[in-house]
The first five atom37 places (N, CA, C, CB, O) and aatype in JSON, in Angstrom:
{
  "aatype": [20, 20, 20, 20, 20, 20, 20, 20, 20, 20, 20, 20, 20, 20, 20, 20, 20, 20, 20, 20, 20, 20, 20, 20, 20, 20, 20, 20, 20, 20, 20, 20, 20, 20, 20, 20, 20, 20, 20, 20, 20, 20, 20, 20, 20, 20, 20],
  "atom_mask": [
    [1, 1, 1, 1, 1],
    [1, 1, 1, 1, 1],
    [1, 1, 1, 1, 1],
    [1, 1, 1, 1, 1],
    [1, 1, 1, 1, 1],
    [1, 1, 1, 1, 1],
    [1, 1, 1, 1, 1],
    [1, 1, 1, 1, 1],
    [1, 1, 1, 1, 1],
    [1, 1, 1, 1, 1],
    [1, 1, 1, 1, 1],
    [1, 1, 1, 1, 1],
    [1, 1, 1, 1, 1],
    [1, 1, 1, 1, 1],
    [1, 1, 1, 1, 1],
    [1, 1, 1, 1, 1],
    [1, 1, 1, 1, 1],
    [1, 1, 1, 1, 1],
    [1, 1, 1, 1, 1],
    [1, 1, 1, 1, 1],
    [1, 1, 1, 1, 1],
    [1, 1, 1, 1, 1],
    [1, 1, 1, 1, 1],
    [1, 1, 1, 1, 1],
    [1, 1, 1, 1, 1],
    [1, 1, 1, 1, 1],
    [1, 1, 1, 1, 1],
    [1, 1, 1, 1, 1],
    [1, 1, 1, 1, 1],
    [1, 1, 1, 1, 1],
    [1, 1, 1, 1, 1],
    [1, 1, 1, 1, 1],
    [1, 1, 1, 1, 1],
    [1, 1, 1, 1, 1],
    [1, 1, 1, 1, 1],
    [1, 1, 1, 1, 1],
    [1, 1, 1, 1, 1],
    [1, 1, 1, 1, 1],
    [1, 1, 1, 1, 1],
    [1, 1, 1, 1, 1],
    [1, 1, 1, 1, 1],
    [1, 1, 1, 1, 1],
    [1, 1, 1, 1, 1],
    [1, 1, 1, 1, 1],
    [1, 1, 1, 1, 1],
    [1, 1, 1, 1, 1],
    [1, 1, 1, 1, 1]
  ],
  "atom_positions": [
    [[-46.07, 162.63, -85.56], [-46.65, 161.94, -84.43], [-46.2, 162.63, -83.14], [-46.25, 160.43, -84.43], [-45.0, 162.79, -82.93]],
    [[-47.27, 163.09, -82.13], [-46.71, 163.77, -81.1], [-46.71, 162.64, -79.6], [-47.66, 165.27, -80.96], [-47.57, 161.98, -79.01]],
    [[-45.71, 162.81, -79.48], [-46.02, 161.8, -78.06], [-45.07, 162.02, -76.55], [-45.64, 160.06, -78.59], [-43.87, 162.26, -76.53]],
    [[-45.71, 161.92, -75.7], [-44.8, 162.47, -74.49], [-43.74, 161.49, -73.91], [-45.75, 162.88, -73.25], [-43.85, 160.32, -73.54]],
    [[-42.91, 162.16, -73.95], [-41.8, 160.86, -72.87], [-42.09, 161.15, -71.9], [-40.1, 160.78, -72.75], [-42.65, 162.24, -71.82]],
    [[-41.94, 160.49, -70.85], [-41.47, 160.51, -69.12], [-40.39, 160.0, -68.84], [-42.31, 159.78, -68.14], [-39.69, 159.57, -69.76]],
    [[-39.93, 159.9, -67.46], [-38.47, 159.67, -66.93], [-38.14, 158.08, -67.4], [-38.37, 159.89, -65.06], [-39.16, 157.41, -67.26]],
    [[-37.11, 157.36, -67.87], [-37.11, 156.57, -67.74], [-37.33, 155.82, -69.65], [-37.94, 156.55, -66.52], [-36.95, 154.73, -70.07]],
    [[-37.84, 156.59, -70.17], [-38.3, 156.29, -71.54], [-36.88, 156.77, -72.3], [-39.86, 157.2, -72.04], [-35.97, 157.46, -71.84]],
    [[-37.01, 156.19, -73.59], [-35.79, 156.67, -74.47], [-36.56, 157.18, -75.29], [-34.73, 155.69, -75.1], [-37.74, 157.14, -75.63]],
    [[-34.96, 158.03, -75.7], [-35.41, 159.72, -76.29], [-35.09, 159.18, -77.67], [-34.28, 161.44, -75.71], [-34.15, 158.42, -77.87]],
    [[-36.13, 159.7, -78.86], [-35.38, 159.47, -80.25], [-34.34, 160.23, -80.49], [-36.17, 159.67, -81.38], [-33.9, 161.18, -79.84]],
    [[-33.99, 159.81, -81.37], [-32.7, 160.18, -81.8], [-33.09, 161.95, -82.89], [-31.97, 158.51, -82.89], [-34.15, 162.22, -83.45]],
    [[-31.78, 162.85, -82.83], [-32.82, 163.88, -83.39], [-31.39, 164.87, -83.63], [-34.35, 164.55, -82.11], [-30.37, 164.76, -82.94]],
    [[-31.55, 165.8, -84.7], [-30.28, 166.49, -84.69], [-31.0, 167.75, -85.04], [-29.01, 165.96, -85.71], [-31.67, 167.73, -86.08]],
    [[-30.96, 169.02, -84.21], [-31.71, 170.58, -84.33], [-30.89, 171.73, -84.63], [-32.4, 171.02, -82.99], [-29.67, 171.67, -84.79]],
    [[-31.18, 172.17, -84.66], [-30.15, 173.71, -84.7], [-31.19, 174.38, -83.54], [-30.06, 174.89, -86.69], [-32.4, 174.33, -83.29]],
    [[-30.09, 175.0, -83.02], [-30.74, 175.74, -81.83], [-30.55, 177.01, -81.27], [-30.57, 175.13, -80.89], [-29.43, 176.68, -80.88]],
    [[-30.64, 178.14, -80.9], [-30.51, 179.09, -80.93], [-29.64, 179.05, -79.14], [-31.91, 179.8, -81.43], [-30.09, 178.5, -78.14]],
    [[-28.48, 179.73, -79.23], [-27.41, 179.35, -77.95], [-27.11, 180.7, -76.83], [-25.71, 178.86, -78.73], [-27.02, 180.81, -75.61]],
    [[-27.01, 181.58, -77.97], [-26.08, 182.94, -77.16], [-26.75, 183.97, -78.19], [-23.89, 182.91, -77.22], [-27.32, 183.51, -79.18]],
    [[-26.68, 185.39, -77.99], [-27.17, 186.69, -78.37], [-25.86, 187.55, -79.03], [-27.85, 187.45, -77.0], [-25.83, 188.77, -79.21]],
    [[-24.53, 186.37, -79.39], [-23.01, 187.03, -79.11], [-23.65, 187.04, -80.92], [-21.1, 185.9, -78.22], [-24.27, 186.15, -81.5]],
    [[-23.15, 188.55, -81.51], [-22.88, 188.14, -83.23], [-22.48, 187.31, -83.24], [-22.1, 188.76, -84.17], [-21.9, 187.05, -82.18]],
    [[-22.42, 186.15, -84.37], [-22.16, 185.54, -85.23], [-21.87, 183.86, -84.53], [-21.08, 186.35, -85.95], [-21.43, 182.91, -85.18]],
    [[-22.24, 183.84, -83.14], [-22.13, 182.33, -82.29], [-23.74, 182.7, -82.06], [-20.81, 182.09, -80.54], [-23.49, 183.28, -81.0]],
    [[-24.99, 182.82, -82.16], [-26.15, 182.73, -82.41], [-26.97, 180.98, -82.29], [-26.1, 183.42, -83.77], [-27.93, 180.58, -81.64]],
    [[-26.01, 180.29, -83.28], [-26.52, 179.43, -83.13], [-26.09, 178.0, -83.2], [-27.2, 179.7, -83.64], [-25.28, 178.17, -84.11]],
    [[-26.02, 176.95, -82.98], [-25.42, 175.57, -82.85], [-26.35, 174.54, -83.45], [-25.13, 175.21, -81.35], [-27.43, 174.6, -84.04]],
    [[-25.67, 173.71, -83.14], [-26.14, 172.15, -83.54], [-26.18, 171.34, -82.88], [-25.6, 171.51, -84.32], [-25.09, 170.79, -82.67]],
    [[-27.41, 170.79, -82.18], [-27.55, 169.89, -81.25], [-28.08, 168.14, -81.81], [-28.58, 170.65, -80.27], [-28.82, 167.96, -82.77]],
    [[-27.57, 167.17, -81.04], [-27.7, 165.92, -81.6], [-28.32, 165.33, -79.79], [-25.94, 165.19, -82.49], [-28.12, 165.76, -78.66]],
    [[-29.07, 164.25, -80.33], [-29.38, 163.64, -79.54], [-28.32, 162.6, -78.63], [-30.3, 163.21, -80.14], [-28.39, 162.2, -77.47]],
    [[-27.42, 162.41, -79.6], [-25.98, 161.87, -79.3], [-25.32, 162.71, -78.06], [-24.99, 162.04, -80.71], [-25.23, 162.33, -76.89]],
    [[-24.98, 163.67, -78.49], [-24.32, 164.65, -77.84], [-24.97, 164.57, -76.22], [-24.55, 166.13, -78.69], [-24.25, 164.4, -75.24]],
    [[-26.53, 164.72, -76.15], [-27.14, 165.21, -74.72], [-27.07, 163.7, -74.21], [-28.93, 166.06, -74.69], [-27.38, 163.66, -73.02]],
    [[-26.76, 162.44, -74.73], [-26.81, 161.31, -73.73], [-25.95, 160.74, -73.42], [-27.44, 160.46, -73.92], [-25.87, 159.64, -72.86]],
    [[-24.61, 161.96, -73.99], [-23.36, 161.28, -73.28], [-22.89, 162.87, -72.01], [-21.73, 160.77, -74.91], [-21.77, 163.36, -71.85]],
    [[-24.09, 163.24, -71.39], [-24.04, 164.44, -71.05], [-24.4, 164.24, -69.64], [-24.83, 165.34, -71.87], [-24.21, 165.18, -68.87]],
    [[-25.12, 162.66, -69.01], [-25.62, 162.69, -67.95], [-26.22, 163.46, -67.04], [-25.12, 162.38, -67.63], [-26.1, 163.18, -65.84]],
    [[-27.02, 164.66, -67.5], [-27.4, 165.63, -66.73], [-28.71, 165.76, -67.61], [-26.35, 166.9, -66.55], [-28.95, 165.53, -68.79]],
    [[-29.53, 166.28, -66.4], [-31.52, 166.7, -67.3], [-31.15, 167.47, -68.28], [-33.01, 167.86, -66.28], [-30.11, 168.1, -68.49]],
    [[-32.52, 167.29, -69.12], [-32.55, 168.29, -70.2], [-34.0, 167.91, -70.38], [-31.44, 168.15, -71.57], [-34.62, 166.85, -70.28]],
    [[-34.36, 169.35, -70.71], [-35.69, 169.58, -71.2], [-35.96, 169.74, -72.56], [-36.17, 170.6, -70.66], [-35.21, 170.66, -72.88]],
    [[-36.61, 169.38, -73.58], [-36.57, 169.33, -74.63], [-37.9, 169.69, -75.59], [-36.08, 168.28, -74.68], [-38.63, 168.73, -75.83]],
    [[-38.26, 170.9, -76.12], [-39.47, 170.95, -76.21], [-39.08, 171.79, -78.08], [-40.37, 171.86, -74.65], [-38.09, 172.48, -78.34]],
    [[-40.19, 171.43, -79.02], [-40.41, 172.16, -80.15], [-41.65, 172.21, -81.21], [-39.46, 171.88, -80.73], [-41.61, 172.98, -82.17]]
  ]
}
C-alpha cells in the first residue's frame, strides 16, 4: 500500500538496512523507525 505522510502524521514503524558511508566494510547499517523518533530532527524517507 503506497501512501504519503505529511508533517504532523505518524510514521510506521519500519526497520531497513541502508547504505551509510563508501569506507570498506562500514558500507552499511541498520535503521529502525525507533531510532529516527528519538532523534528530534527532519528526516526524509523515501524507497
Amino acid at each position: 500500500m503506497n501512501r504519503i505522510l505529511s508533517v504532523g502524521s505518524t510514521f510506521p514503524a519500519f526497520k531497513k538496512t541502508a547504505v551509510v558511508s563508501l569506507e570498506k566494510g562500514k558500507e552499511f547499517s541498520d535503521l529502525s523507525s525507533e531510532a529516527l523518533f528519538n532523534n528530534e530532527k527532519w528526516t526524509v524517507m523515501f524507497w
